[in-house]
N, C-alpha and C positions, 0 to 999 in steps of 0.2 A: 840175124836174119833180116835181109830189108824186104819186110814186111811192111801191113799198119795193123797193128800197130808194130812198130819193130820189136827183136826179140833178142837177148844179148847174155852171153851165162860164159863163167869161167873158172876151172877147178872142180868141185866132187858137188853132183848132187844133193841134196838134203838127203833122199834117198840111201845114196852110195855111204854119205857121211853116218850115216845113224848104222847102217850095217858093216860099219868099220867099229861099232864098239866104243867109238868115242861119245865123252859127255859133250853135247852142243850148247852152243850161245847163237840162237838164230834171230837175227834182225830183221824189221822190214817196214818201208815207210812206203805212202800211197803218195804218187807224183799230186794230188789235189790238197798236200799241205806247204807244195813249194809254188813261191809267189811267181816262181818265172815261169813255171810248166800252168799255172793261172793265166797269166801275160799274155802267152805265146794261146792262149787256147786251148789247151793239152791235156788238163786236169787227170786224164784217167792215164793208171798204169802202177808200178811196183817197182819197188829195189829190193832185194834179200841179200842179206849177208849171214855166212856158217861160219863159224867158228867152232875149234879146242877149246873148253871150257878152260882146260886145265892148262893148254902152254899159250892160249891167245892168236894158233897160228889161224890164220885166213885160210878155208880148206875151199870155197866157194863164193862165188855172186852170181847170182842172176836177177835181169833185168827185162821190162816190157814195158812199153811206151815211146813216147815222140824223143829223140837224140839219141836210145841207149849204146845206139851201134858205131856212138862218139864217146860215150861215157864209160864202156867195157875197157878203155884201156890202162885206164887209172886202178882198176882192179888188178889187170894181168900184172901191170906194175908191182903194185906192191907185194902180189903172189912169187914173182920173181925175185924182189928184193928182200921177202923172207920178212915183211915188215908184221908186226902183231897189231893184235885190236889196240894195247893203248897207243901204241907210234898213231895209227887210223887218226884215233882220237883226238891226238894234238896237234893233227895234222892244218893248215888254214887253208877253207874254199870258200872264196870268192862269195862277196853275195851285193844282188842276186844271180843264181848261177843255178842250172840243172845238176851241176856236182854236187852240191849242198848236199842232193836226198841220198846222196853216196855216204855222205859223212853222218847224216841225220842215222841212218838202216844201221852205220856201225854204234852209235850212240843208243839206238833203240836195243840192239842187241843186250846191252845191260844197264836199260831200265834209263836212260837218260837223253831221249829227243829231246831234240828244242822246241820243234815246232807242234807240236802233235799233245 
């Protein structure tokens, strides 16, 4: 949604996902631990990442704050391409880069930000 602050989601709700019965792995890092959404002025906002506990699939992202409506596609991406949290994982983004807190939200899902 180009909003402000922007609004950006793709795949099952946290919601929809917990009333599917699945065990979750749910991530989230706040845009005020990446040095470029700092940079740029931006500090405030969120990433969430949902996962399958159990198969690692990416069931959801949602996003809010300054670029997410640039940064949602690297989600549908990987949702498309069927890729799991550890593929996420060992994924490389750029830094500094507002994609980071994409990679940080999958890292945080189990227990392993960097920044944070």
């Amino acid at each position: 949604t180009y909003s402000h602050p922007q609004v950006a989601s793709v795949g099952m709700t946290e919601e929809k996902a917990k009333a599917s019965g699945r065990k979750l792995k749910i991530g989230k890092f706040p845009f005020i631990g990446n040095g470029k959404a700092i940079a740029l002025g931006e500090p405030e906002g969120i990433v969430k990442t949902i996962f399958d506990e159990e198969t690692g699939e990416l069931l959801g992202a949602h996003m809010a704050g300054e670029g997410v409506t640039e940064l949602i596609q690297g989600y549908a991406i990987a949702r498309q391409g069927e890729l799991t949290e550890a593929e996420l994982m060992e994924t490389v983004f750029p830094h500094p880069t507002l994609s980071e807190m994409m990679h940080e939200s999958v890292l945080a899902a189990y227990g392993r930000p960097l920044h944070i």
